[in-house]
C-alpha positions in Angstrom: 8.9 -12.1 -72.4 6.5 -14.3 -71.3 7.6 -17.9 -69.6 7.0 -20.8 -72.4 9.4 -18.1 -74.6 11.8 -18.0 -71.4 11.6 -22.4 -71.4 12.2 -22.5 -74.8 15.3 -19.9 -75.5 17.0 -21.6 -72.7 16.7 -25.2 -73.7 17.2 -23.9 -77.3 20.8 -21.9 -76.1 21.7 -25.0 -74.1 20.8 -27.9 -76.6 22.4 -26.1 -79.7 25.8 -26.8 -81.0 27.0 -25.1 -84.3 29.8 -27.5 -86.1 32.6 -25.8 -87.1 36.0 -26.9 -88.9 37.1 -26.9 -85.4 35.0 -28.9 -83.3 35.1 -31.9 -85.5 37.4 -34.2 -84.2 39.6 -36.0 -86.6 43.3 -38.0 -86.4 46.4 -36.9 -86.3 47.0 -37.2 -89.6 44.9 -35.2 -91.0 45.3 -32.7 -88.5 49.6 -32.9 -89.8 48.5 -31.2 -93.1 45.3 -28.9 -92.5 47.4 -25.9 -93.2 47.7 -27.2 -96.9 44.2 -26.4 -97.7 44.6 -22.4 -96.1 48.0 -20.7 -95.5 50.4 -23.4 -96.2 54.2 -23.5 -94.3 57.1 -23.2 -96.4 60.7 -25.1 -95.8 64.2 -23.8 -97.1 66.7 -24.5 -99.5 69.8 -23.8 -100.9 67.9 -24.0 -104.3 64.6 -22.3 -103.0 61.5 -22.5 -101.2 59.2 -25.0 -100.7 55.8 -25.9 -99.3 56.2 -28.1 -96.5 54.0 -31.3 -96.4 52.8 -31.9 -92.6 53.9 -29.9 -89.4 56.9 -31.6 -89.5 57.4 -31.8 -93.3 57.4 -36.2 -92.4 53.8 -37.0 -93.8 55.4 -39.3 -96.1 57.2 -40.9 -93.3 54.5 -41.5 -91.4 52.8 -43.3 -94.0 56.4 -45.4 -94.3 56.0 -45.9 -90.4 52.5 -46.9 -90.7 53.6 -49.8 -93.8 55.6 -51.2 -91.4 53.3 -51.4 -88.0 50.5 -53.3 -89.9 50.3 -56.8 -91.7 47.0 -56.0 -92.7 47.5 -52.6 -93.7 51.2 -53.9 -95.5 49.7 -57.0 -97.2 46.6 -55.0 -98.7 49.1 -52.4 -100.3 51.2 -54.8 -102.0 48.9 -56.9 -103.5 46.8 -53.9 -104.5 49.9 -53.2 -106.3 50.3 -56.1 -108.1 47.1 -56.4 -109.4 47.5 -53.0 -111.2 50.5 -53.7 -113.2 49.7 -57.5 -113.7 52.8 -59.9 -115.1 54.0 -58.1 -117.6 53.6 -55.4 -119.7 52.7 -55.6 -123.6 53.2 -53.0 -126.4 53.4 -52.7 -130.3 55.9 -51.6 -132.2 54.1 -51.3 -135.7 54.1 -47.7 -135.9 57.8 -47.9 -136.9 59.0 -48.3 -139.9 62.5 -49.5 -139.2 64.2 -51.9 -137.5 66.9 -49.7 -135.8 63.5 -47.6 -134.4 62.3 -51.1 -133.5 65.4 -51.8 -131.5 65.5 -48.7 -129.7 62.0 -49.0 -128.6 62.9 -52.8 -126.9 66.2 -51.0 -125.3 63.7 -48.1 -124.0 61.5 -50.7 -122.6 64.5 -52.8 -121.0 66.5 -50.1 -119.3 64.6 -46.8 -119.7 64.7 -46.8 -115.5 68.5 -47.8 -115.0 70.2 -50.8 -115.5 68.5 -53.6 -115.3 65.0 -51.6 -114.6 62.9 -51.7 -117.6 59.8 -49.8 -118.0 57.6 -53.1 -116.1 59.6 -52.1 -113.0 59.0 -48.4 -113.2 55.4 -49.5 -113.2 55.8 -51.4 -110.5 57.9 -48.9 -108.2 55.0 -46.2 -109.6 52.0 -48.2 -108.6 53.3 -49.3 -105.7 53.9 -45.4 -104.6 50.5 -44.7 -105.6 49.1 -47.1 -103.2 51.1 -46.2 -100.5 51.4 -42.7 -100.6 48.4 -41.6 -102.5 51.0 -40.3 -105.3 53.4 -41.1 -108.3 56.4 -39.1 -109.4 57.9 -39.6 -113.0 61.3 -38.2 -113.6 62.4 -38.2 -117.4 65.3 -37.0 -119.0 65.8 -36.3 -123.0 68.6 -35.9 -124.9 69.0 -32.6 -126.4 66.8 -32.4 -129.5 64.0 -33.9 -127.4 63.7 -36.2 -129.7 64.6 -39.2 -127.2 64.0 -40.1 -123.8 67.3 -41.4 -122.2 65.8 -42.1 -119.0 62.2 -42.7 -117.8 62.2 -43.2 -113.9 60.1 -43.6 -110.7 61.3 -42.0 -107.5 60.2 -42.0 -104.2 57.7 -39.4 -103.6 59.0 -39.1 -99.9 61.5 -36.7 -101.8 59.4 -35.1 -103.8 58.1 -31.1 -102.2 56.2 -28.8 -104.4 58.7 -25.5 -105.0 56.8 -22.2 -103.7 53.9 -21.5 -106.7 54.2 -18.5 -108.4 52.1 -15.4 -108.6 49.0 -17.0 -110.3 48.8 -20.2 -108.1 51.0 -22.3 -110.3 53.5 -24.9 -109.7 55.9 -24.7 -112.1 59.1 -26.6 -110.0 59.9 -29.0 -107.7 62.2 -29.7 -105.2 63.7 -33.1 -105.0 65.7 -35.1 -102.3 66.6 -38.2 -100.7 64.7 -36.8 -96.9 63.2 -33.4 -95.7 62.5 -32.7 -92.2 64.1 -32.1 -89.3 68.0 -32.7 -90.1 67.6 -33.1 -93.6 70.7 -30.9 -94.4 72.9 -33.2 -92.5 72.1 -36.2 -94.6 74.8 -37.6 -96.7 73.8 -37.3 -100.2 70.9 -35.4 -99.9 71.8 -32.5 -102.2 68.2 -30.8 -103.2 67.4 -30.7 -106.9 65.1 -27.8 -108.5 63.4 -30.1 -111.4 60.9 -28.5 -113.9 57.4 -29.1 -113.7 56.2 -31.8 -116.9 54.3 -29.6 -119.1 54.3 -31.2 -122.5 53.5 -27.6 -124.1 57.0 -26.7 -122.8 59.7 -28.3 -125.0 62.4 -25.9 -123.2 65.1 -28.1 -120.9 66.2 -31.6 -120.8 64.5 -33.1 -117.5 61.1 -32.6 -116.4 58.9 -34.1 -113.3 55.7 -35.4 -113.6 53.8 -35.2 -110.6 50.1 -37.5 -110.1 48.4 -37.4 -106.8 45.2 -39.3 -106.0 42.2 -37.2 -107.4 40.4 -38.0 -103.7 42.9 -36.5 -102.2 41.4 -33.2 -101.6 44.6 -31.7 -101.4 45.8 -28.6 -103.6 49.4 -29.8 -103.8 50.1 -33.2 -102.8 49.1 -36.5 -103.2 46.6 -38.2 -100.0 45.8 -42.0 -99.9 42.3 -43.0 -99.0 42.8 -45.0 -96.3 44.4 -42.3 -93.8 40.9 -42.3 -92.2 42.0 -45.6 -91.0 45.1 -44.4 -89.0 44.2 -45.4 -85.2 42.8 -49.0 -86.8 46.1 -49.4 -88.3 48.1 -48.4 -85.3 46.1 -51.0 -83.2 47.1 -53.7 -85.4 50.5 -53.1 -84.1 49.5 -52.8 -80.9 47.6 -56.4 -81.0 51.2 -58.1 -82.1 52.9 -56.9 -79.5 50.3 -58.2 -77.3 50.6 -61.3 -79.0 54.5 -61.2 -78.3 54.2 -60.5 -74.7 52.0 -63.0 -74.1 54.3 -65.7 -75.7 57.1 -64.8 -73.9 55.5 -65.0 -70.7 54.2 -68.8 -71.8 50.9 -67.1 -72.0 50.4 -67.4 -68.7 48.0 -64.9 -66.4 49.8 -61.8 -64.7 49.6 -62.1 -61.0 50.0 -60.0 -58.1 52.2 -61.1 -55.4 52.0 -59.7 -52.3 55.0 -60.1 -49.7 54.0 -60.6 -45.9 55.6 -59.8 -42.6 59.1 -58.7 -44.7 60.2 -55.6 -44.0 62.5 -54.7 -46.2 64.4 -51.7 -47.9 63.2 -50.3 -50.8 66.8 -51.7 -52.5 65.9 -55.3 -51.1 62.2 -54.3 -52.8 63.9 -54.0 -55.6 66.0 -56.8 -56.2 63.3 -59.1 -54.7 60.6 -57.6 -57.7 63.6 -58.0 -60.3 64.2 -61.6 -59.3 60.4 -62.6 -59.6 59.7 -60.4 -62.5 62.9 -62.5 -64.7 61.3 -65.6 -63.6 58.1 -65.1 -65.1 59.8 -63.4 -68.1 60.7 -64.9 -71.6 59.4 -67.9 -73.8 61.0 -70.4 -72.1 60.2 -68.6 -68.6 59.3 -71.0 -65.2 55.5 -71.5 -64.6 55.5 -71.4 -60.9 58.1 -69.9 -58.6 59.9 -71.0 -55.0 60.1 -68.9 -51.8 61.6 -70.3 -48.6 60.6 -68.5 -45.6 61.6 -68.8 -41.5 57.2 -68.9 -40.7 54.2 -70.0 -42.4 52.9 -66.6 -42.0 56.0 -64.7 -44.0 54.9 -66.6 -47.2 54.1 -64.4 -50.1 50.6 -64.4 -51.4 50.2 -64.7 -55.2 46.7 -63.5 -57.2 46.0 -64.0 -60.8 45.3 -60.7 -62.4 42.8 -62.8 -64.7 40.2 -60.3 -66.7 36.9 -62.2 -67.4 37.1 -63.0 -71.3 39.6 -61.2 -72.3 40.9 -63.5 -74.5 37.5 -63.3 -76.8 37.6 -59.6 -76.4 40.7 -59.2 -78.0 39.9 -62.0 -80.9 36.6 -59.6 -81.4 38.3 -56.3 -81.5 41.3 -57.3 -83.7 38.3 -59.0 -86.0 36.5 -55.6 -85.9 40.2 -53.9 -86.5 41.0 -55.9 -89.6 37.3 -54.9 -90.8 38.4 -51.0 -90.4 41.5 -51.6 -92.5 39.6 -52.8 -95.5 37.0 -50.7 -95.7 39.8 -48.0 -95.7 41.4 -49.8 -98.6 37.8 -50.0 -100.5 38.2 -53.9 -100.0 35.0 -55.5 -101.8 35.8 -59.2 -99.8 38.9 -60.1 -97.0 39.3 -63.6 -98.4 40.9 -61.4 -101.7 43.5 -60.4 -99.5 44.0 -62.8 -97.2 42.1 -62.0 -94.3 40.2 -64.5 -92.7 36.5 -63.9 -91.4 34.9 -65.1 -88.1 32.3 -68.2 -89.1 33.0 -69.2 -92.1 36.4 -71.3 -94.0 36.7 -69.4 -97.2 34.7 -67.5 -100.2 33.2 -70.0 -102.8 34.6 -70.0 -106.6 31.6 -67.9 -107.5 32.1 -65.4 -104.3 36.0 -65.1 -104.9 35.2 -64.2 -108.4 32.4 -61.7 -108.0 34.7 -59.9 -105.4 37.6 -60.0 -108.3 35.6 -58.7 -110.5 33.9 -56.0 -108.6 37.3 -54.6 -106.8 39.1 -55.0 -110.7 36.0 -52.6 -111.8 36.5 -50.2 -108.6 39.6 -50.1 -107.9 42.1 -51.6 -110.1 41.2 -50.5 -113.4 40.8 -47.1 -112.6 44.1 -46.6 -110.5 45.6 -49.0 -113.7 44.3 -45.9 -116.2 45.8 -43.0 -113.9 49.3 -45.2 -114.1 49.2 -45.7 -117.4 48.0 -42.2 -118.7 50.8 -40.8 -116.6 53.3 -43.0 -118.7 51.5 -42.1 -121.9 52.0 -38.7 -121.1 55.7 -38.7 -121.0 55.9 -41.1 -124.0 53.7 -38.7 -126.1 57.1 -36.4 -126.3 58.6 -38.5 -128.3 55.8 -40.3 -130.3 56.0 -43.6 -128.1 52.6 -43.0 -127.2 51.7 -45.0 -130.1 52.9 -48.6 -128.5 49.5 -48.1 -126.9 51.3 -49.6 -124.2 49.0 -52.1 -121.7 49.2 -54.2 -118.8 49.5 -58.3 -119.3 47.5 -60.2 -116.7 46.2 -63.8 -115.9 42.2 -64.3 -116.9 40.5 -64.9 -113.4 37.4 -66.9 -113.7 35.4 -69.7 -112.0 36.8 -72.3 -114.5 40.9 -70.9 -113.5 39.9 -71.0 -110.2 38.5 -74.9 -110.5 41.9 -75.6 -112.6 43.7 -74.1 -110.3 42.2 -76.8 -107.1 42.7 -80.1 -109.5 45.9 -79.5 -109.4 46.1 -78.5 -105.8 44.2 -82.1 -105.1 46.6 -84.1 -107.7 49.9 -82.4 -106.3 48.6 -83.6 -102.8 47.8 -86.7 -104.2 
């Protein structure tokens, strides 16, 4: 082999990398439920087995975890939320032809989820899930005859685990409880329920679940929310607040290093000397400056800001660049929708604000609206409620609301 084939194999062998699905680095969250896509984990219980969802079986809590570390993150779930299911929901009740089938249709829609919980609030609870966990479940019950539903519902799918498939693949059960995880039988209440797979081709049983996860999942049995990708964004938004937090209670004042001179002391009088100075610097209402009485000039202790040059507009830049993360995770078409202020400028115009409406109503809303509402339909096609064509009631959002809407800011002011 001559030498420019020598050269070029070895830079060739040195410079080559092959990508694998296990040299590309990802989060932790998506490394908790890899095994769902090849040989999947299975849990126990007294009722069966079931596929366990993360290596803990907590993905779901995590996600809860995550709701709560995050203002951003939190704020952007809710109101995505609430833009799917609107005010109020409307329906018809033409297709009847009585008024006692009238009447039962406007009890079904006022307490089909409980007392007190009409079919708006399943919505609601439903969409909400969706968002937040990339999934919906719908628990229904009939009466006998299936010719009723008594009770329309939507549950938590924390407690929701898909029961071990059958031969051909299928999922036929579920498994439902309040928690699963480590310690899951020693919950009070927390019972496991085997609940038949919604199939409306299967008009055996009383109770059924209907199961929706987000079609970008990419998951085989459970439902995946979009903005996982996001995880170590959202987890540095909590980080930043207890920056924040720190910093006030110490008056936001620099940390400084103090060094003691000519004491020689124990390392319990070390101690208590670092505790003392460490609770006076401590707290909102903390002292700025501390005193020290010593026998010679040259015993005093020597104090050194611990200042780090702009650190202050480093961390306004990277939370900034943070938020940014966060709603692209979310699909966010413009901040000032949700909240979220951006660096340079006071606020979206009428015409901006709207465009953004529009264009996230179009991308996201809407479709995430249809999967919500074909769900319901589903369940109501049992029993021939399907034909409410049931929809979601919502406040027109245009540039002439919007102008309406800051007269009467400006007169109220006034």
């Amino acid at each position: 082999m001559g030498l420019l084939s020598n050269i070029s194999e070895f830079f060739a062998s040195n410079t080559y990398v092959q990508a694998t699905e296990h040299s590309i680095a990802t989060n932790e969250l998506e490394n908790s439920i890899e095994d769902l896509n090849g040989r999947y984990k299975l849990g126990h219980t007294t009722l069966g087995d079931y596929i366990k969802f993360g290596v803990n079986d907590d993905f779901p809590v995590i996600l809860e975890k995550m709701l709560r570390q995050s203002p951003v993150h939190s704020g952007i779930l809710t109101k995505k939320a609430k833009m799917v299911v609107g005010n109020d929901i409307s329906y018809e009740d033409t297709f009847l032809t009585t008024n006692k089938a009238k009447a039962e249709l406007k009890a079904f829609t006022n307490h089909c989820g409980g007392n007190n919980k009409g079919l708006y609030e399943v919505l609601t609870h439903a969409a909400f899930q969706y968002e937040h966990k990339g999934a919906l479940a719908l628990y229904v019950r009939w009466n006998k005859e299936r010719t009723k539903i008594i009770e329309l519902k939507s549950i938590d799918p924390k407690g929701v685990r898909v029961s071990e498939p059958n031969d051909k693949g299928e999922v036929t059960h579920y498994i439902v409880r309040r928690s699963f995880g480590y310690g899951a039988n020693s919950v009070q209440h927390n019972e496991p329920r085997k609940i038949k797979a919604f199939n409306k081709f299967d008009k055996s049983g009383t109770e059924a679940l209907l199961y929706v996860a987000n079609p970008y999942s990419g998951n085989p049995y459970y439902g995946v929310p979009n903005y996982i990708s996001a995880f170590h964004y959202i987890s540095s938004d909590f980080s930043f607040g207890k920056h924040i937090k720190n910093s006030a209670e110490n008056g936001f004042s620099p940390k400084v290093l103090a060094t003691f001179i000519g004491r020689n002391m124990s390392s319990e009088q070390k101690r208590e000397e670092y505790n003392k100075f460490k609770e006076s610097f401590t707290g909102a209402e903390a002292d700025n400056f501390i005193v020290s009485w010593v026998k010679k000039e040259d015993d005093a202790p020597k104090f050194q800001p611990l200042d780090v040059a702009n650190l202050d507009k480093t961390v306004d830049v990277l939370s900034r660049l943070n938020d940014a993360k966060i709603l692209t995770a979310h699909n966010v078409t413009s901040p000032t929708l949700f909240g979220v202020m951006v660096s340079g400028k006071l606020g979206g115009t009428g015409n901006e604000l709207v465009t953004a409406y529009q264009i996230f109503r179009a991308t996201e809303t809407l479709p995430n609206r249809e999967i919500l509402i074909d769900s319901v339909n589903r369940i109501l096609g049992t029993v021939g409620y399907d034909a409410m064509n049931l929809g979601i009631v919502e406040e027109p959002i245009n540039l002439e609301s919007i102008k309406g809407a800051n007269t009467e800011d400006v007169n109220t002011q006034g």
